[in-house]
C-alpha positions in Angstrom: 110.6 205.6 212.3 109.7 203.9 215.4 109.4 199.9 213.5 107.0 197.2 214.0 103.8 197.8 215.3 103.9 201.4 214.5 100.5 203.1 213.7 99.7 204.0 210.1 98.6 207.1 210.5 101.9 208.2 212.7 103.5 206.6 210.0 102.1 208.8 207.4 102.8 211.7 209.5 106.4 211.0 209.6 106.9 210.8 205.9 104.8 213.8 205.4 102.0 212.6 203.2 99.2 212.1 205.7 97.0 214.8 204.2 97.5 213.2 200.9 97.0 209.8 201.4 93.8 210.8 203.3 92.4 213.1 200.7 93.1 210.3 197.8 91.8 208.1 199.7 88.6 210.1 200.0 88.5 210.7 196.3 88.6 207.2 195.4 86.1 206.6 197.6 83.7 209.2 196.3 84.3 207.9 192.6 84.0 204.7 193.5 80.5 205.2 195.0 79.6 206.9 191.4 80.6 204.5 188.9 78.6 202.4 191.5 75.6 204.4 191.4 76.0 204.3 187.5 75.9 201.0 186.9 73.3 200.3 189.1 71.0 202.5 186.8 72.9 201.6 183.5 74.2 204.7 182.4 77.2 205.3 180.7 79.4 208.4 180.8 78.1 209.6 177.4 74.5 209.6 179.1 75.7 211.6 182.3 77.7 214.1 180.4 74.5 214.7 178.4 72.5 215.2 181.9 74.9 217.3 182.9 75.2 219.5 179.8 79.0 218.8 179.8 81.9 216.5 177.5 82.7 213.1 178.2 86.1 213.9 178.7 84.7 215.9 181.7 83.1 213.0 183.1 86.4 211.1 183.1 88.5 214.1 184.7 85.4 213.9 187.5 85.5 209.9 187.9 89.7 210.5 188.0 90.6 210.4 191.7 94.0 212.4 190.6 92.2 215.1 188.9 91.8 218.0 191.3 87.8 218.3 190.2 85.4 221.0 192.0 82.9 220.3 194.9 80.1 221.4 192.7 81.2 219.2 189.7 80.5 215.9 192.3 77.3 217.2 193.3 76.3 217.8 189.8 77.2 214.5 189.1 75.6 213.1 192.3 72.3 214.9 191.2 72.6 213.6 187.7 72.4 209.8 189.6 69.5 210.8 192.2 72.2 211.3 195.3 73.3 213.6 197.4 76.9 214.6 198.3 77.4 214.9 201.6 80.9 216.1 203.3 81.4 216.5 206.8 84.7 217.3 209.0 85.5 214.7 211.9 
């Protein structure tokens, strides 16, 4: 560990856990911007899993950052609310 003023990411690298820090991160991120969208047009998880022809329990594994849930179940979701999922590699 090289100490103070060390870099985060280097950091992260070291202990191994870069890749998942950074894909948690995204995750909550993702969520985040959903239950956003949701509440902006007052609509409860009952009312997406209805749009979405799928259980309420479903909705919560999808709005669960720790639950490994599919590309195509966020872009269901994000076309349920109007939006577009967009992913791109940096």
């Amino acid at each position: 560990m090289k100490g103070i003023g060390q870099n985060f990411d280097e950091f992260l690298k070291e202990q191994d856990i870069f890749d998942e820090v950074n894909e948690l991160a995204a995750k909550k991120i993702i969520t985040y911007q959903l239950k956003q969208a949701m509440q902006e047009q007052n609509l409860t998880k009952s009312a997406i899993a209805k749009k979405m022809k799928t259980s309420r329990v479903a909705i919560d594994n999808i709005l669960d950052p720790a639950f490994n849930t599919s590309i195509d179940s966020l872009e269901r979701f994000a076309y349920v609310l109007g939006k577009k999922l967009t992913i791109s590699l940096s």
